[in-house]
C-alpha positions in Angstrom: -57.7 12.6 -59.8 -55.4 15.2 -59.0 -52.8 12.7 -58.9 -52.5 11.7 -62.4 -52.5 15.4 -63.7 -49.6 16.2 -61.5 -47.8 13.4 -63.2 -48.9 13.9 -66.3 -47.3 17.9 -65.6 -44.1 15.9 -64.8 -43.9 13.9 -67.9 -44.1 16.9 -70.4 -41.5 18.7 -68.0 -39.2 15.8 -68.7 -40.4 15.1 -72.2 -39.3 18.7 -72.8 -36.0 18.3 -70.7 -34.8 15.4 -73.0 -35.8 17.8 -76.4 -33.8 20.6 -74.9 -30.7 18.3 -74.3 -31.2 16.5 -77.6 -31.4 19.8 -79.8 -28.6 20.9 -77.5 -25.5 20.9 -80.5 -22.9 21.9 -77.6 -23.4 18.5 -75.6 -21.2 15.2 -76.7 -23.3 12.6 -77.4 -22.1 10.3 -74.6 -22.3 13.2 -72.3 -26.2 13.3 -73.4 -26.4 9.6 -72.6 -25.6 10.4 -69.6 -27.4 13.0 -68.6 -30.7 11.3 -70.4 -30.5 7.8 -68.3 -31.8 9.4 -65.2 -34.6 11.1 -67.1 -36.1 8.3 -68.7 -35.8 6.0 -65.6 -37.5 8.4 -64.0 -40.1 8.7 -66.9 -40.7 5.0 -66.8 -41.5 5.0 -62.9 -44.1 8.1 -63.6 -46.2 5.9 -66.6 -45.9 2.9 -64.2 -47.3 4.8 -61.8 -49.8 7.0 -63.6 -51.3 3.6 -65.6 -51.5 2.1 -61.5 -53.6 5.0 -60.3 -55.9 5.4 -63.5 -56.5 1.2 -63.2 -57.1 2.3 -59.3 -59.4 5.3 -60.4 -61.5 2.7 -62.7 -61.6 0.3 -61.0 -61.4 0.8 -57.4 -61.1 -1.7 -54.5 -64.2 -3.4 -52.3 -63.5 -2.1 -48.2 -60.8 -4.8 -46.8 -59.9 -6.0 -49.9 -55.8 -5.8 -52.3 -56.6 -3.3 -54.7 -55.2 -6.5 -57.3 -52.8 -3.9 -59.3 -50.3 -6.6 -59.6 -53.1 -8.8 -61.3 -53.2 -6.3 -64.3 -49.5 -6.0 -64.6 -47.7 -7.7 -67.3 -44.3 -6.7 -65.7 
C-alpha cells in the first residue's frame, strides 16, 4: 500500500525533526517541550493510523460488511 509508505516517510521526517531539536544546544529546554508536543501527537495519530491500514491490508473486509478495526484496538 502506498499509503503506509507515505506514512512511514512522515514518521522518519518527524523522527528526525525531534533529533534536530533535541541536539539543538541553543533551544531552552521548556522551549523544546514545546515545540516537541505537537510532533509527537502528531507521531502517535500517524502509528495509529499506519497499524489501522496494515490490519486493513491483512485482513480486509467481506463486501457490505465494518471493516471491525475497532475490534482489534486496545485503545
Amino acid at each position: 500500500m502506498n499509503s503506509i509508505k507515505h506514512i512511514d516517510n512522515a514518521l522518519k521526517d518527524l523522527d528526525e525533526t525531534v533529533q534536530k531539536i533535541l541536539l539543538d544546544w541553543s533551544i531552552p529546554l521548556n522551549e523544546k517541550d514545546n515545540l516537541m508536543l505537537p510532533i509527537l501527537q502528531q507521531k502517535r495519530v500517524l502509528d495509529q493510523t499506519k497499524e489501522d491500514l496494515e490490519y486493513l491490508r491483512d485482513n480486509p473486509p467481506t463486501p457490505n460488511q465494518a471493516c471491525g478495526i475497532s475490534k482489534y484496538r486496545e485503545d
